[in-house]
N, C-alpha and C positions, 0 to 999 in steps of 0.2 A: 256323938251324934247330937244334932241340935243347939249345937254350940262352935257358929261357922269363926269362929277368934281362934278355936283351938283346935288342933288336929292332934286323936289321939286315937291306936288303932290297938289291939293286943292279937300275937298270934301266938299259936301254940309250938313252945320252942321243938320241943320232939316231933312233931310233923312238919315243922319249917325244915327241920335237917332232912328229913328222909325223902322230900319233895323234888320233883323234877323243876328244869325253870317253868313251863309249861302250868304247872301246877303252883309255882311259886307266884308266877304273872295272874292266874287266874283268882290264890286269897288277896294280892295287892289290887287289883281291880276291885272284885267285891268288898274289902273291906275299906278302903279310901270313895267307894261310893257310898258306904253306911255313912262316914264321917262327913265328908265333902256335902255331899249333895241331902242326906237325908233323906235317901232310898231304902224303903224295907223290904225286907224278904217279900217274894211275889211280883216285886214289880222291879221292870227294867230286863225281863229275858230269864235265861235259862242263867245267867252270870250273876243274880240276885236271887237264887233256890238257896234254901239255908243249907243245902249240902252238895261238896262235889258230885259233878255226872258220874257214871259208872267205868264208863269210857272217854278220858281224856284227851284229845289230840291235840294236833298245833291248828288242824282246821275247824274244829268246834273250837277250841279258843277264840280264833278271828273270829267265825260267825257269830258266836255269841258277845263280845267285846263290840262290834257294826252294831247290834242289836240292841246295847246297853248305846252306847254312843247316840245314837237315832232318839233313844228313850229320853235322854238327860235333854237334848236339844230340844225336847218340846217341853220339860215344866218349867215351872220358874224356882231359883234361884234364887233367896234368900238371898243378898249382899253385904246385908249390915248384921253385926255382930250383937250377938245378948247383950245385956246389961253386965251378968257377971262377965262375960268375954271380954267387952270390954276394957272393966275395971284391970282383968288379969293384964290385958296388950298394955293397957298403961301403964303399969307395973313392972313391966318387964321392958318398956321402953324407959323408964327413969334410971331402971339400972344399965343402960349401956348408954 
């Protein structure tokens, strides 16, 4: 988070296995919006609560997912990347 050069997300491997895709869609959402965009807990919907709903379906998915979408389309978006960021892209562009 805060560092729009690097995408870096950590899930918890023992609940990624036991997870439906439903549930699997729904930590790749939230946590590629902590990274991507720089959204914290609270804001962006019910898909940016620091913990699954209690009842997960595939239509609270969607709605929630239209909800964050709608949300992200109105802030701004940082484009350019930290200093450290960066220095890392360039670095890893001289090696290839």
């Amino acid at each position: 988070m805060d560092d729009n050069c690097v995408l870096k997300i950590q899930v918890d491997y023992s609940n990624w296995n036991d997870a439906d895709n439903i549930k699997r869609l729904w930590i790749m959402y939230h946590e590629l919006t902590h990274d991507l965009f720089n959204v914290e807990h609270g804001h962006g919907g019910p898909m940016m609560d620091p913990s699954l709903p209690s009842e997960l379906t595939k239509e609270n998915f969607l709605k929630s997912k239209q909800t964050l979408i709608n949300y992200l389309k109105l802030i701004k978006f940082k484009e350019t990347c930290s200093k450290k960021g960066e220095d890392k892209l360039r670095e890893l562009l001289k090696k290839n």
